[in-house]
C-alpha positions as CSV (number, residue, x, y, z in Angstrom):
1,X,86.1,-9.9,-46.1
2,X,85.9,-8.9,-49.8
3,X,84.2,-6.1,-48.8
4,X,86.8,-4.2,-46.7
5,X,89.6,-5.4,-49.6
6,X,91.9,-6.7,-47.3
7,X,92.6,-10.2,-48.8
8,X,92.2,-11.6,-52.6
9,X,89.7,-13.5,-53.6
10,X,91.9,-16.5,-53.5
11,X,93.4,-16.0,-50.2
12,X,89.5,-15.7,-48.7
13,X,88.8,-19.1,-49.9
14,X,91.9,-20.6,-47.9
15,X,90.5,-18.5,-45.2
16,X,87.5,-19.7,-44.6
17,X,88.4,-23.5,-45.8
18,X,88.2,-23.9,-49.5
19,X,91.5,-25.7,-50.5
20,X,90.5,-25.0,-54.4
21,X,90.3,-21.3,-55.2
22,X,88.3,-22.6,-58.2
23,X,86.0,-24.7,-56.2
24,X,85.3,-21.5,-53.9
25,X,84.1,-19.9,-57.1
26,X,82.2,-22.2,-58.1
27,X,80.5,-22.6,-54.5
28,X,80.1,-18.3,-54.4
29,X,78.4,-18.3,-57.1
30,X,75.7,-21.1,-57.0
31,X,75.3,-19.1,-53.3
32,X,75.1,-15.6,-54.1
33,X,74.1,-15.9,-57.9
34,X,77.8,-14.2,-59.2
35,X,81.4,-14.9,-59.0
36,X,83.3,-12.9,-56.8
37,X,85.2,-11.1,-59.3
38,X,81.8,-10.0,-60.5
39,X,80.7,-8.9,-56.6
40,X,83.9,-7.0,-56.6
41,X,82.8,-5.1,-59.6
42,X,79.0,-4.1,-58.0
43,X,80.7,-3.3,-55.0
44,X,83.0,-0.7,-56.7
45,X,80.1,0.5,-59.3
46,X,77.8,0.8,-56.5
47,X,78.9,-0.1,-52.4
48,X,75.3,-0.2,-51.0
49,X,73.3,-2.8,-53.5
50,X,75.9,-5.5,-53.6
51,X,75.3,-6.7,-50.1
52,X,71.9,-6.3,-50.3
């Protein structure tokens, strides 16, 4: 979802259940290492190693 930039970050954590946009944060990046503002930013510097 963040990838094709349809939706915010916040509105992608009501999507998929998060009632906190803070606590999806939080939960992104103890998962994937960064917060999604910061995956946003490798996937615009460079598409192909951010969802590797």
């Amino acid at each position: 979802m963040m990838v094709e930039g349809e939706y915010r970050v916040t509105e992608i954590g009501f999507l998929v259940g998060f009632s906190s946009s803070s606590y999806f944060a939080k939960c992104f990046q103890k998962q994937f290492g960064m917060l999604p503002t910061e995956f946003l930013k490798k996937i615009k510097e460079a598409p192909s190693s951010a969802t590797k």
